[in-house]
C-alpha positions, 0 to 999 in steps of 0.5 A: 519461392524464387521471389523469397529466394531473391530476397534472402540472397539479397539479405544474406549479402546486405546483413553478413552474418544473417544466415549463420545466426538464423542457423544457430537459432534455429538449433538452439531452438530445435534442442531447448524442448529436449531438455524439457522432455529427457530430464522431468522422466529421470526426476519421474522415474527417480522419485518413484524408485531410489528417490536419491537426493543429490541426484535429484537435485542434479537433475533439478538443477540441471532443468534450471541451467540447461533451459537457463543457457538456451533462453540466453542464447535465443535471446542474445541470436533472436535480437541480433537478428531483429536488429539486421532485419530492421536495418534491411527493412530501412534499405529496402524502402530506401531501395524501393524509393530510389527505383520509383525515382528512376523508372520513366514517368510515363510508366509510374504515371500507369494505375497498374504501376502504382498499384505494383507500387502500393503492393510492393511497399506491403511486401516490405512489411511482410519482410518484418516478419521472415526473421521469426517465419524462418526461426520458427521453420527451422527450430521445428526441423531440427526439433522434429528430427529430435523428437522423431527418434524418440517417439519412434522408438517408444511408439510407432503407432503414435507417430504414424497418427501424429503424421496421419492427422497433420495431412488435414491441416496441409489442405486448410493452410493451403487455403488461408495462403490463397485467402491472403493472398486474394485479399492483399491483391483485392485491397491494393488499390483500396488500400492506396486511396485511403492512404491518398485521404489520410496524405491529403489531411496532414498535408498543410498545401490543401488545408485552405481549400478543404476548411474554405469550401468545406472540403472537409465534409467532401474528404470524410465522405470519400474516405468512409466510402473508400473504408466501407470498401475496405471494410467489405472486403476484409469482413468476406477474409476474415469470415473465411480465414476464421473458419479455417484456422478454427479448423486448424486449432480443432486437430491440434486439440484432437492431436493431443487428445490421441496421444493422451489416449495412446500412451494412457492404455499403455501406461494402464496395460503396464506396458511403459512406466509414469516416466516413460509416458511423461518422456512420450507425452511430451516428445509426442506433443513437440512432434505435433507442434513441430509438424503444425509449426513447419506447415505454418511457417512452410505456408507463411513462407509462401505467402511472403514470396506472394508478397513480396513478388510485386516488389521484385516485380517492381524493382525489376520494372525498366528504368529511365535509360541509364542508372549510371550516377550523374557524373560532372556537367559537361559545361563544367568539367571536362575531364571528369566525363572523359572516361565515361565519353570513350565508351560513347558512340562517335556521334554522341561523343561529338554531339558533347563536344559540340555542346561544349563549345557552345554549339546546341542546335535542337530539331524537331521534325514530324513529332506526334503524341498522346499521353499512355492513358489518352486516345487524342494526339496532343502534338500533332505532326509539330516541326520546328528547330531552336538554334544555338544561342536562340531565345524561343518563347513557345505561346497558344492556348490552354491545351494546345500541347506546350507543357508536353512538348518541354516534358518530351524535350526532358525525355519525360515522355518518347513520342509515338513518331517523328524525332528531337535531334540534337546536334544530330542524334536522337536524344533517346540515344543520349546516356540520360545523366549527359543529357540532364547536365544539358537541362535547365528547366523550371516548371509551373508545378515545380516543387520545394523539398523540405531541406534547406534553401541552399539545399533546393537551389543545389540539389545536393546535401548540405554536407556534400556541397562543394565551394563551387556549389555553394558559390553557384547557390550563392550567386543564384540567390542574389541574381534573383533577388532573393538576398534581402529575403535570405539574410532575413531568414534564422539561417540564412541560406541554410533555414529549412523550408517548411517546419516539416523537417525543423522547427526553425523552417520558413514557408516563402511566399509564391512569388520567392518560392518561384524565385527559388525554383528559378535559382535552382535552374540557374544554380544547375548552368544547363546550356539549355534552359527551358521556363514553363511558366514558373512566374505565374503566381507573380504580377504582370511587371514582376513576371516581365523583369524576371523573364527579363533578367533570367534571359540576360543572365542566361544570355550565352545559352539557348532558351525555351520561355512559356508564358501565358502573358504575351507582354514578355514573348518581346524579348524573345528572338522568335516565337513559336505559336502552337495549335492543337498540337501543331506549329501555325506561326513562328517568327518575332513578337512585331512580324505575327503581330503584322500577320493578323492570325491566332498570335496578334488576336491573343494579344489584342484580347490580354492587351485590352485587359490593361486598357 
């Protein structure tokens, strides 16, 4: 149980007050059925003997109050607590959505990870629950501990086999939580595809391709399949789950049945009276359901800490190195990382002073990788260096490693040998929120929020910007021309992207969606910046111009181009050439054109395109 105990502790100090109203429910809970058992056998007993009217109608009346006051109180705790439960419920998928921000991509890329992950979100979904699983527990002790003395007292025989009968529904809930358990793990990945169908249908980015080539009929079929697995699976559950809880609801109709049967020959021996047997009947009754109940919620507790465990398990998964907030750029702001660089090795703290006086000086020696799923190395042995100020276009065809070695420079990846150095030390040993305020990239799959457009640009919350971020997003925007388009815009530069989250929002075309991926990295100011082909949905001369314009605007800092269109590599400074995973040219656009090799053959074959 140490996953559920994790979790209340987690609970107790997210919800303060949780744990003393789920007490008091639990009390009121526990002595409601009291009322209901002591006060009918004084009305009994009352009706067959003085028959007092006014005391009768206090008893009545006292029925009528007492369970009055305790239905308000339930309902008054019961509902103060679902509400804790549900904002705990939106904290921990808020927790839950942040952790899988911060755990590596080459680990939450992993099968078994996403499938941590799909079972970790149903874990969360088990925690709706655990306000009524630990009512219903703990109003059932104290009701148990009530009714215990009583019957007791009236009849020990009665509660030895009331005791004796629930040792049967021990083992068949024992059963059932194993049952849930098997089925939750054996669902999980089945579970997680479904969801991957139903996201590709409301998803409006592959409803051209699935209506064109009827990629709708491809889809239901996938989606039944993966049904029918689902199906199978919880058909072979609830085939079993069903016979044990029929098992289960036959003793508690057979407990009843025996105390019927008890207090019945005691009542027709004349050994207690219609008001005790009624006093009995019911107190005999509550302890069976109490017993049943805390069984149940003792095996409903354990199949939420086995739900719950892949979210622990999850959020315990090592993060990507640092989970320190990102603080000022160092390019920006000084002082603000003054307090965080005297903690910082010697090294590390010059290799930022250095950036900050302009000087990023990158090798890469002897690096080699392959991907965590694959067996290939994608880069093999490659070395090269990029100086300060340099502007690198990195060139070689489809798979010849280019988009993983940016993803190993973002320290998306760590290599399985060799080393990236920068001004010296070892990237990996760079706290990871400096290292990103170094970064400027843009991608060729990059991505668009559904926020505002300045939101995008800045990354941050329209409400959060300062007037240096929006002054930044402001200049990014006419930098890359996008002014016209923006004042254009129902907002401006505060129009929503996509009616996802406004009605009002605009969906760009290709060409300026990646002309605001572009202003995002120029918004951000890295020092170093790095273009993996985002210009591909743009024409042959608009690419150009761009690229043109991004290296002159970034002509203080250093930068890493790729780009399939070898037209644009002449502004670089020198141009690395890559081939199954190594470097077999560098050098300027004109000296690997006079060298004849792979570069100069690439280029020949696009330039006879255009002939």
């Amino acid at each position: 149980m140490r996953y559920l105990l994790k979790i209340m502790r987690l609970l107790c100090r997210q919800q303060p007050g949780y744990a003393w109203r789920l007490v008091a429910v639990s009390i009121v809970t526990g002595v409601a059925p009291l009322i209901n058992i002591f006060i009918p056998r004084l009305i009994i007993d009352e009706l067959l003997g003085a028959q007092r009217t006014a005391w009768l109608l206090s008893l009545t009346l006292g029925l009528a109050i007492g369970n009055l006051v305790m239905m308000m109180l339930d309902s008054l705790l019961t509902n103060r607590i679902a509400l804790m439960m549900n904002i705990a419920d939106a904290h921990a998928k808020e927790i839950l959505a942040e952790k899988a921000l911060r755990i590596p991509l080459s680990e939450s890329e992993r099968k078994t990870n996403l499938d941590l992950l799909e079972r970790a979100r149903f874990g969360i979904y088990h925690l709706n629950n655990l306000d009524a699983t630990m009512k219903k527990l703990g109003g059932s002790l104290v009701s148990l501990l009530s009714v215990l003395v009583i019957v007791l007292m009236g009849s020990p025989l009665l509660a030895f086999l009331i005791l004796a009968i629930n040792f049967p529904t021990l083992y068949c809930l024992k059963k059932i939580k194993y049952l849930e358990a098997d089925n939750a793990e054996r669902s999980a990945p089945e579970n997680r595809a479904f969801s991957y169908f139903t996201h590709l249908a409301i998803d409006y980015r592959y409803a051209k391709d699935l209506k064109l080539y009827d990629g709708i009929s491809l889809m239901m079929e996938k989606a039944q399949t993966n049904m029918d697995r689902i199906l199978k699976i919880n058909h072979a559950y609830f085939t079993k789950i069903g016979f044990w809880n029929g098992i289960v609801g036959s003793l508690v109709e057979l407990q009843s049945v025996i105390i019927f049967a008890v207090l019945g020959i005691r009542l027709l021996l004349r050994q207690i009276t219609v008001g005790t047997f009624t006093m009995l009947y019911s107190a005999g009754r509550q302890m069976g359901r109490a017993l049943n109940n805390i069984l149940q919620s003792t095996n409903e507790l354990m199949t939420v800490n086995l739900h719950i465990k892949p979210l622990v398990e999850y959020l315990e998964l090592p993060e990507s190195d640092d989970d320190l907030p990102p603080q000022a750029v160092v390019h920006n702001d000084k002082s603000k990382d003054e307090e965080n660089r005297t903690a910082l090795d010697e090294d590390i703290r010059r290799c930022i002073e250095q950036i900050e006086d302009g000087v990023h000086e990158w090798r890469i020696e002897h690096l080699s990788f392959k991907y965590p799923t694959g067996d290939e190395l994608v880069l093999d042995d490659c070395s090269f260096e990029i100086r300060s100020g340099e502007r690198i276009a990195l060139v070689g065809t489809n798979g010849a490693g280019k988009t993983t070695l940016v993803k190993l420079l973002c320290r998306y990846y760590e290599q399985q040998s060799g080393s990236i150095t920068l001004n010296g030390v070892d990237i990996r040993r760079i706290p990871l929120h400096l290292y990103n305020a170094i970064l400027s990239p843009t991608f060729q799959d990059f991505r668009l929020f559904a926020f505002q457009i300045a939101e995008n640009i800045s990354c941050k919350a329209f409400d959060k910007m300062t007037s240096d971020d929006e002054q930044r997003t402001v200049d990014a925007v006419d930098k890359l021309g996008l002014k016209e388009w923006v004042s254009g815009l129902p907002y401006g530069v505060n129009t929503y992207h996509s009616s996802t989250l406004s009605d009002d929002g605009v969906l760009p075309s290709g060409g300026q969606a990646q002309k605001i991926a572009l202003a995002r990295s120029l918004a951000h100011a890295g020092p170093f910046v790095i273009m993996d082909e985002p210009t591909a949905a743009l024409d042959p001369k608009s690419e150009e111009e761009i690229f043109h314009q991004m290296l002159t605007l970034s002509e203080h800092t250093t930068s890493l181009f790729i780009s399939h269109r070898l037209s644009s590599t002449r502004y670089a400074d020198r141009i690395l050439v890559l081939d199954r995973g190594r470097i077999v040219e560098q050098g300027s656009h004109r000296e690997l054109l006079a060298n004849g090799r792979l570069y100069a053959r690439m280029y020949e074959a696009q330039a006879a395109l255009y002939r």
